[in-house]
C-alpha positions in Angstrom: 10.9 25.0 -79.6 7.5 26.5 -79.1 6.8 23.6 -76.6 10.1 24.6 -74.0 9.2 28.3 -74.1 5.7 27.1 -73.3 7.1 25.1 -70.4 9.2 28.0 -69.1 6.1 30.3 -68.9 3.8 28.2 -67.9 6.8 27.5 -64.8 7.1 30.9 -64.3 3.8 31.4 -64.0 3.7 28.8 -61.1 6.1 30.3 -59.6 4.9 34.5 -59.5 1.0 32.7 -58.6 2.4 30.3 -55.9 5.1 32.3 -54.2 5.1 35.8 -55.3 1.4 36.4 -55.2 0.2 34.0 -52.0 3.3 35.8 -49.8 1.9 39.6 -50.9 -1.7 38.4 -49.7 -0.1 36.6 -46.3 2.3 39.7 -45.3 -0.6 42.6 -46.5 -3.1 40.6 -44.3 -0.3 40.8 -41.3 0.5 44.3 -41.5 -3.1 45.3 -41.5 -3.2 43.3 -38.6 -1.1 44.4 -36.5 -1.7 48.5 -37.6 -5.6 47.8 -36.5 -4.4 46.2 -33.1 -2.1 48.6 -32.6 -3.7 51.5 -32.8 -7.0 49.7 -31.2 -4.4 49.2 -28.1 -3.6 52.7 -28.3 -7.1 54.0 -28.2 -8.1 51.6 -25.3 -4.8 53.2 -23.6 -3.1 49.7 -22.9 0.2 51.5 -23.4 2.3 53.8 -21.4 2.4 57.4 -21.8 5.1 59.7 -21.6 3.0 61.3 -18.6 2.7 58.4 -16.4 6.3 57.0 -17.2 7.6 60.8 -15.6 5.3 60.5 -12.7 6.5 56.9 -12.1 10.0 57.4 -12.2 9.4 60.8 -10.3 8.1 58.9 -7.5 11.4 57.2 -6.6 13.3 58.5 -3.7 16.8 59.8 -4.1 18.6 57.1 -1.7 17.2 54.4 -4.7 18.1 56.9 -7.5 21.7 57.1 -6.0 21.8 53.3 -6.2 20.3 53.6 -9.3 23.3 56.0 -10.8 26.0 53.6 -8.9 25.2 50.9 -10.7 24.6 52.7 -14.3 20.8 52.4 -14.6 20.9 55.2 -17.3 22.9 53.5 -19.3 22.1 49.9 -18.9 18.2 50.4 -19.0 18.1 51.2 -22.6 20.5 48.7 -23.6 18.9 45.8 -22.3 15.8 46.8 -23.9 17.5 47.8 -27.4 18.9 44.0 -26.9 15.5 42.3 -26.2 13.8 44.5 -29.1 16.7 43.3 -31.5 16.5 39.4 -30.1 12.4 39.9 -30.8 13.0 41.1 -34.9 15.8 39.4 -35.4 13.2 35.8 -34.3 10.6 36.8 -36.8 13.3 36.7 -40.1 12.2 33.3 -41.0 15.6 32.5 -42.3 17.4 33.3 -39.0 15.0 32.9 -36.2 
């Protein structure tokens, strides 16, 4: 009896080092990863501002803004890059993607 109780800690064991323990390491080491790049990115000003997206989009004439709102811009903008955003996490759930 003491031998199978041995046996199932010892496999428990195995398991919480091998899987449990190795994945914490391997998605802590990730996340600190990409919150260093990212705010690195941010301080070297590789990303948009809120500024310059205004002045960009303020630079557009009217006649392209009017073809703009005929064919739904406003609306269809944000949904293609909801889509792409949700296409991009949905790839990186390793049972899915």
């Amino acid at each position: 009896m003491y031998a199978i109780l041995l046996s199932a800690g010892n496999a428990l064991l195995g398991f919480v080092l091998r899987s449990v323990i190795a994945k914490f390491f391997l998605y802590f080491g990730l996340f600190f990863f990409v919150t260093e790049a990212v705010s690195f990115l941010q301080s070297v000003h590789l990303f948009p501002t809120a500024a310059g997206l205004s002045s960009s989009l303020g630079a557009i004439g009217s006649d392209v803004w009017y073809f703009l709102d005929l064919c739904a811009f406003s609306v269809g903008a944000p949904m293609i890059v909801t889509a792409f955003a949700t296409r991009f996490i949905i790839r990186r759930l390793p049972v899915i993607g």
